[in-house]
N, C-alpha and C positions, 0 to 999 in steps of 0.2 A: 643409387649409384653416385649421387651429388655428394651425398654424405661421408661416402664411404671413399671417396677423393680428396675430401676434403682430410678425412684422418689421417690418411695416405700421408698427404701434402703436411700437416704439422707433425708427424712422428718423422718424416724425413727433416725436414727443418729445424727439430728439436732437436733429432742425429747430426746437424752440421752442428747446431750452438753446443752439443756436448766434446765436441772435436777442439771448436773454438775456444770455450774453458780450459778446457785439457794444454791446448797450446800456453795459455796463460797461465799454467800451473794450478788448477782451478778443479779438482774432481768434482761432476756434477750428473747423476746417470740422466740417458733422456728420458726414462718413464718421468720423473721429475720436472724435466724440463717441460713437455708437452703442453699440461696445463697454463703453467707461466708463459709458452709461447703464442697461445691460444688469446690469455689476459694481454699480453704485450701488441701481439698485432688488431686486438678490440683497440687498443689504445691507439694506436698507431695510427685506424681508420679516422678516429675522432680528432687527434693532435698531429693534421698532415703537415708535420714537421720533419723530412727525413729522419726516423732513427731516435728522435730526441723524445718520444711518448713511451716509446718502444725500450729504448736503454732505460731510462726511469724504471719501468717496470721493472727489467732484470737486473735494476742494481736494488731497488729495493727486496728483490727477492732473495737474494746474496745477504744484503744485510739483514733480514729477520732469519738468517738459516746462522750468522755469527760469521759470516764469510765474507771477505771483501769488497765492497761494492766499485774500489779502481778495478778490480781485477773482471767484475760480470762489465764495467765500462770498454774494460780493454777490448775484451772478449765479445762483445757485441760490435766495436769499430774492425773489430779483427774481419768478422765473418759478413757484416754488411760493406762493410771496403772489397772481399774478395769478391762477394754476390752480386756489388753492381760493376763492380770491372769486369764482368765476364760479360754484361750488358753493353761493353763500348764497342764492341764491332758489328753488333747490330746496331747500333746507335750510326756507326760511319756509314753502313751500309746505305741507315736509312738517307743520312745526307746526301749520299752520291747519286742515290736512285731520285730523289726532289731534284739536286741540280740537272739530273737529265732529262727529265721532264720538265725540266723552267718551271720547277713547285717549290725552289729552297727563298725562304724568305728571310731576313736578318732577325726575327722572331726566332725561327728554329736555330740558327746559331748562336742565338744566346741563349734558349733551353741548353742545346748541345751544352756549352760551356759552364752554365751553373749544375750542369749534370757532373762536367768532368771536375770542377771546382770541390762539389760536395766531394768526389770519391779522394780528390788531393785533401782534401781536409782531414779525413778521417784517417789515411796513412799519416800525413805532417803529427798528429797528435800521438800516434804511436811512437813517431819516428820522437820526436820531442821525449815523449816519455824513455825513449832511449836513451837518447845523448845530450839534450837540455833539460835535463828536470827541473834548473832554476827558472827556467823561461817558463815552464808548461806550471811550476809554483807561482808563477807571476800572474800569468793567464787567470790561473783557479784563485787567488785573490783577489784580482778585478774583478770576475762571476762573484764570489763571496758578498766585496761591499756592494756590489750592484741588487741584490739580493736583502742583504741589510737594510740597505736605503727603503728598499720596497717593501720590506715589514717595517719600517718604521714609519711607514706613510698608514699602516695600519696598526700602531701602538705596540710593534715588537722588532723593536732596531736590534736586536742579538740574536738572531736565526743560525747565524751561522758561527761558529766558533775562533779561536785565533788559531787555531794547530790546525785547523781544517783544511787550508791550499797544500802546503807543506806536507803532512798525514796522507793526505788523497796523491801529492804527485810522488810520493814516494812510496806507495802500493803499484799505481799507477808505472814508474820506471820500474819495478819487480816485475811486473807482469808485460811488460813489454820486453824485456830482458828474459825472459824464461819464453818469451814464444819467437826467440829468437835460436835456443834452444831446443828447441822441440818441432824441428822444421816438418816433419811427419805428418803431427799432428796439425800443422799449420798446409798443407798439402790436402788434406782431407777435409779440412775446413774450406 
């Protein structure tokens, strides 16, 4: 029964990430995706970084199929932005029901708040990829030399390329701009 929950649980999750590509402009079927969601959330266990073990995966997975990997980026903040917002009223719930039992402690409100931080994050870079793409090219350059430096601390200062902030935030505003587009499929996501 474990098992067969658990397939349940990632063909359904793979059906949201294929909703979420789709919003992005991104054909991807979910028989496809299942395996890669399967790889991504191993990763995710291992790299308890919201989202950031978990996006790697499916941009690398985009980019070995010749497919964008701003757009499996987009596409991943698209559906874990909508997957944990739907998390914030359980989230109130649980504060209210701690302060009425004198159980809320200034700990829980600041989880709460690096809770609702992350989920403003992950819209803010959509929303940038929308209507600042020079800012969100500025961001992914800072990442770049931040990156560079870091291979170069291991005898490989060029990791990342010159066209590469620029290239990535202008997939990136495509695919934010098409699932603006495609409100449907951004609904079902």
């Amino acid at each position: 029964a474990s098992v067969a929950l658990h397939v349940v649980f990632f063909g359904l999750f793979a059906w949201l990430y294929h909703f979420g590509f789709e919003a992005v402009g991104d054909r991807v079927s979910t028989t496809e995706l299942v395996p890669v969601f399967f790889a991504a959330t191993f990763t995710k266990a291992i790299v308890p970084i919201e989202g950031a073990g978990f996006a790697a995966v499916m941009m690398a997975h985009a980019a070995s199929r010749g497919r964008s990997p701003a757009r499996a980026a987009a596409a991943t903040l698209l559906v874990s932005g909508v997957d944990l917002a739907t998390a914030l009223p359980f989230v109130l719930v649980g504060l209210l029901v701690l302060r009425g039992h004198n159980g809320l402690v200034p700990l829980d409100l600041l989880a709460a708040s690096l809770f609702v931080g992350l989920i403003a994050f992950f819209w803010l870079a959509l929303w940038l990829g929308r209507v600042r793409q020079d800012l969100l090219a500025s961001g992914l350059a800072f990442v770049g030399r931040g990156i560079d430096r870091v291979g170069g601390a291991f005898g490989r200062p060029d990791l990342v390329d010159a066209e590469w902030a620029d290239r990535n935030a202008a997939q990136f505003a495509e695919a934010s701009a098409a699932f603006t587009k495609r409100r449907l499929s951004v609904l079902k996501a």
